[in-house]
C-alpha positions in Angstrom: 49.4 140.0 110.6 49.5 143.4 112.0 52.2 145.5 112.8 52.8 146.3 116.0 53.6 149.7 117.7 55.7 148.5 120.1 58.1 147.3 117.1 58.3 151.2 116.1 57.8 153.4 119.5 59.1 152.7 122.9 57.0 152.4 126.1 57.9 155.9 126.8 57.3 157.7 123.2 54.3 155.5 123.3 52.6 157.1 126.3 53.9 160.6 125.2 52.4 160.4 121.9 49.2 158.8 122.7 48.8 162.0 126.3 46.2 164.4 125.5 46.4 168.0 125.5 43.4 170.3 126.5 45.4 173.3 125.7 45.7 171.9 121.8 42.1 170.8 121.6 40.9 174.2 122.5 43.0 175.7 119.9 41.3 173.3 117.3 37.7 174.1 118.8 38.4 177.8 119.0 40.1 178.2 115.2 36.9 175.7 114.1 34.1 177.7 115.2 36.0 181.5 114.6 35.9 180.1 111.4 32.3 179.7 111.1 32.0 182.6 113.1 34.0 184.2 111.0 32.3 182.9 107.5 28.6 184.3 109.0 30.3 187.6 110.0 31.6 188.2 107.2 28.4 187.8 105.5 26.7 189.3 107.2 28.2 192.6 107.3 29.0 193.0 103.4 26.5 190.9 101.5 27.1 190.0 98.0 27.8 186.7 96.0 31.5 186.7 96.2 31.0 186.4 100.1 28.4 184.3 99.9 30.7 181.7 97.7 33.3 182.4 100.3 31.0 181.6 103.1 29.8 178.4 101.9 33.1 176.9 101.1 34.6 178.3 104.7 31.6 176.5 106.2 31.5 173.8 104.1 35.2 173.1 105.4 34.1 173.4 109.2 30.9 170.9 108.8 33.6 168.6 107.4 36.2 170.0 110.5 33.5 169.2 113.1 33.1 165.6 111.7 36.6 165.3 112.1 36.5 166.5 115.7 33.7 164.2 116.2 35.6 161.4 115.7 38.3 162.9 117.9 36.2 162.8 120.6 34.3 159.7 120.5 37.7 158.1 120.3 38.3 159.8 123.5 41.8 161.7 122.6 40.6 164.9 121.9 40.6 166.0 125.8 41.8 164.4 128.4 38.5 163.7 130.4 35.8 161.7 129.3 33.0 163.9 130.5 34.6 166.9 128.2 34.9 164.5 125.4 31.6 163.1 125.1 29.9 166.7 126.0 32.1 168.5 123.4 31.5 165.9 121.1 27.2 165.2 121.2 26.8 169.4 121.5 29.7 171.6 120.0 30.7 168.6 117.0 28.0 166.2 116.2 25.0 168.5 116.9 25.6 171.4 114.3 27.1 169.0 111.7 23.5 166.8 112.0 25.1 163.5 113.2 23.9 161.2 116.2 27.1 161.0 117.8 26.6 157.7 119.7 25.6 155.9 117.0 28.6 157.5 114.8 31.3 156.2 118.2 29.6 152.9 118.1 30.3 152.2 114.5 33.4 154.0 113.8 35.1 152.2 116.6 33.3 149.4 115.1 35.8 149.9 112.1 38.8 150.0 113.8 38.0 146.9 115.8 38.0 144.9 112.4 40.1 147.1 110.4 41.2 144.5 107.7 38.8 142.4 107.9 35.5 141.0 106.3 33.9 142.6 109.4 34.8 145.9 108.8 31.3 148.2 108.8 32.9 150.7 106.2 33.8 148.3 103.3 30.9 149.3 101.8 32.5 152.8 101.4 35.4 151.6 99.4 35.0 148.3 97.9 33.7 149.2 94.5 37.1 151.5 93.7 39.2 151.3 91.4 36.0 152.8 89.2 36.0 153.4 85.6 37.1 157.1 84.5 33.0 157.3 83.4 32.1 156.0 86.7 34.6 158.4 89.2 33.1 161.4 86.8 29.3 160.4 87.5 30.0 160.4 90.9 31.6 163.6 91.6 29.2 164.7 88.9 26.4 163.9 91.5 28.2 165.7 94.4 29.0 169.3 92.7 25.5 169.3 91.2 24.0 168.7 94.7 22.2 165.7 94.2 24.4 163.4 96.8 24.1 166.3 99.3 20.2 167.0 98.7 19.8 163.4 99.2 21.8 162.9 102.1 20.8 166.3 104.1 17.2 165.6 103.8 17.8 162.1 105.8 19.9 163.7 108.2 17.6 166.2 109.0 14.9 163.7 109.2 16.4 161.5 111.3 17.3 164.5 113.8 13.6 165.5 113.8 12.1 161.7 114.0 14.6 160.7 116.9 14.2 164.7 118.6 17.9 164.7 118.8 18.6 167.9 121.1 22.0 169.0 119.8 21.4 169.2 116.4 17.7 171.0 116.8 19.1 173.3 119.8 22.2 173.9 118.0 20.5 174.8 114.9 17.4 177.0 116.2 20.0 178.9 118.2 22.2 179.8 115.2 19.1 181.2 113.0 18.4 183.0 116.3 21.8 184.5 116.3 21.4 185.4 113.2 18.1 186.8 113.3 19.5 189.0 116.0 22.0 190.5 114.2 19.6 191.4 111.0 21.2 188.4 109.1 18.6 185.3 109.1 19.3 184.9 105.4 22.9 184.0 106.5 22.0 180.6 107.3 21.6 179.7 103.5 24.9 179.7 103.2 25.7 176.5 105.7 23.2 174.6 103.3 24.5 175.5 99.7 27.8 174.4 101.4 26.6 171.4 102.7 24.3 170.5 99.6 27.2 171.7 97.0 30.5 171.4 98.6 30.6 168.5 101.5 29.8 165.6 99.4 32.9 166.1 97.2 35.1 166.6 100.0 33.6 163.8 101.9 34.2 161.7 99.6 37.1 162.4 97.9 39.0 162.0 102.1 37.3 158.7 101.8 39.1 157.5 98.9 41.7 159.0 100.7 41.6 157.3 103.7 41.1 153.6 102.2 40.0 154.0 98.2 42.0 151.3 96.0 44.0 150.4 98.8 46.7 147.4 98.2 44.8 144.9 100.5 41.5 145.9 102.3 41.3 142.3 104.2 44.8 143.2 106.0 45.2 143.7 109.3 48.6 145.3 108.9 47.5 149.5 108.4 50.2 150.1 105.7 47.7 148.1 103.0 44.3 148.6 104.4 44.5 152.3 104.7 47.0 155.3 103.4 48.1 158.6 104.5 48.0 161.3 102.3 50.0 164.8 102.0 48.2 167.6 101.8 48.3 171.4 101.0 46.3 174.2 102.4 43.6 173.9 100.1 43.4 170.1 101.0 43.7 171.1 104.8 41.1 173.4 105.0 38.1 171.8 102.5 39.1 167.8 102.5 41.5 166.8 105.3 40.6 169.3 108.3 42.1 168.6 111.9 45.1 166.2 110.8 42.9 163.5 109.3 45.1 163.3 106.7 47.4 160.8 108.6 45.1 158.0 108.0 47.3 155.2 108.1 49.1 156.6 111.6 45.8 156.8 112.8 45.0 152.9 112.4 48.6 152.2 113.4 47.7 153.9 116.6 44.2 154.8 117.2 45.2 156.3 121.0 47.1 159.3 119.5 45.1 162.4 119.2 44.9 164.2 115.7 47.3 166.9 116.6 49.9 164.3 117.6 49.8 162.5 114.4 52.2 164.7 112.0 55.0 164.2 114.9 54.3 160.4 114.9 54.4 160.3 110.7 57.8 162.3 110.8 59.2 159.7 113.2 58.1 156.6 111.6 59.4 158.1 108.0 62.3 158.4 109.9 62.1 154.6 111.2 61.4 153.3 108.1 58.1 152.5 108.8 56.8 153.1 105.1 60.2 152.3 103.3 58.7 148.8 102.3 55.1 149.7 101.8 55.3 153.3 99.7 52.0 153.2 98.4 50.5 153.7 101.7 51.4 157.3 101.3 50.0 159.6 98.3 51.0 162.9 97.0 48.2 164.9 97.2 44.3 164.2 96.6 44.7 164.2 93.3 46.8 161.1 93.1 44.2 159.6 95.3 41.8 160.6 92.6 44.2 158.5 89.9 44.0 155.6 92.3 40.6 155.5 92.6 40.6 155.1 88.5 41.2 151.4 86.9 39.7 147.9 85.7 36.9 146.5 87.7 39.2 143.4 87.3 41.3 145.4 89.6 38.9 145.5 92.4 39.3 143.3 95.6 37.3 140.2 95.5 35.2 140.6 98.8 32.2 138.6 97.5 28.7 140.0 99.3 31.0 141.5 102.2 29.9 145.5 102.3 27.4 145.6 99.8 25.4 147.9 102.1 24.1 151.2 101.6 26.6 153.6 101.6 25.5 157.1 102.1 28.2 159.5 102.7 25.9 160.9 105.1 27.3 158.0 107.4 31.0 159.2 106.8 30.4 162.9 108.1 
């Protein structure tokens, strides 16, 4: 049975937590796209391959803090109208970082709707883990050497071109133009070697995160089907952008905007919301990497449930 968030939060810290703030989500859109501002200027104005490394990861990061933001927005809690939502979210989010953003609100809201369930679209994400040592170190094998992120940009940009999806091709043709103004087209490499080279592992190491070797995927209550994990600067700025970190907060209350979500996972330490259920918070990413590692006899028995195909491309 789920928990409820009226057993933890009041009527009135409910409404306070779950209120958006316009003046907080332009501070996350303005610091998300200085930094990839930031990343092509300083390309472009002292070229070499240490700031080309630099640029990719920086970028890298913002594809996966524009995902993030996505999501914000096709929950709906980013701002506090719908019109700004859904615009920010199909032109400034989902356009540059290649994803169909209706499509991406229909299933991710999909996946909370049967969170803990056999029904849940994103079981196929998670239900193979724990993996074998051999098996986590083919996969993240395949993401560093680009092959994950070769395979999964090329159906991206495939599927923008096929379906003529506007935000991604106007978004795109207008940042080569950019940077064909300012003498820097070569510039735009750098958002591909990041994408190809970098993404994939931070994609899916935040989805092992999120619900990898979880105590009970078929659960409604959040503390077993999903976790939050702590995480550094490092983790913050490559893996866990925007405050997605606070996984499990986030399916306890879906309402609450990402910014609002540290607040809400002080107070419920403080309640004693985790005291019976610790492993629904980790250390750091690389104890979620540890977790992810064990017996295929340790793996849930979910039968054919999520056997689909599961491209990270879907989890941007």
């Amino acid at each position: 049975m789920a928990v409820r968030v009226r057993d933890y939060l009041s009527r009135q810290e409910r409404r306070a937590f779950a209120e958006p703030s316009n003046a907080r989500a332009a501070g996350l859109v303005v610091a998300n796209l200085a930094a990839i501002a930031g990343a092509f200027a300083l390309l472009a104005i002292w070229p070499n391959v240490i700031t080309f490394v630099v640029a990719a990861l920086v970028l890298a990061g913002r594809y996966v803090g524009l995902g993030i933001l996505t999501h914000d927005a096709a929950h709906g809690t980013l701002f506090r109208s719908r019109r700004l939502n859904r615009a920010f979210g199909r032109w400034v989010f989902a356009g540059p970082a290649l994803i169909d953003f209706d499509a991406y609100r229909d299933g991710h809201l999909a996946h909370h709707r049967f969170a803990g369930t056999v029904d849940d679209p994103d079981l196929a994400f998670v239900r193979a883990y724990p993996v074998s040592r051999a098996s986590m170190r083919r996969k993240l094998t395949r993401d560093v050497c680009g092959r994950t992120g070769l395979r999964d940009g090329l159906y991206l940009l495939a599927m923008a071109v096929r379906h003529r999806r506007r935000p991604t091709l106007v978004t795109h043709a207008g940042l080569v133009a950019v940077l064909f103004g300012v003498g820097a087209p070569w510039a735009y490499a750098a958002w591909w070697v990041g994408f190809v080279f970098v993404v994939p592992l931070c994609l899916r190491i935040r989805v092992m995160g999120e619900h990898g070797n979880v105590p009970d995927l078929l659960d409604e209550d959040a503390r077993l089907h999903a976790r939050t994990t702590r995480a550094g600067w490092v983790a913050r700025a490559l893996v866990a952008p925007n405050f997605v970190n606070y996984h499990c907060e986030h399916h306890f209350f879906p309402s609450v905007p990402g910014y609002n979500l540290p607040r809400l996972h002080a107070l419920l330490c403080e309640r004693g919301f985790y005291d019976e259920h610790p492993e629904a918070i980790a250390s750091g990413y690389a104890e979620v990497v540890r977790r992810c590692i064990g017996d295929r006899d340790d793996r849930p028995d979910l039968g054919g449930v999520g056997r689909g195909r599961a491209s990270l491309a879907n989890m941007a």
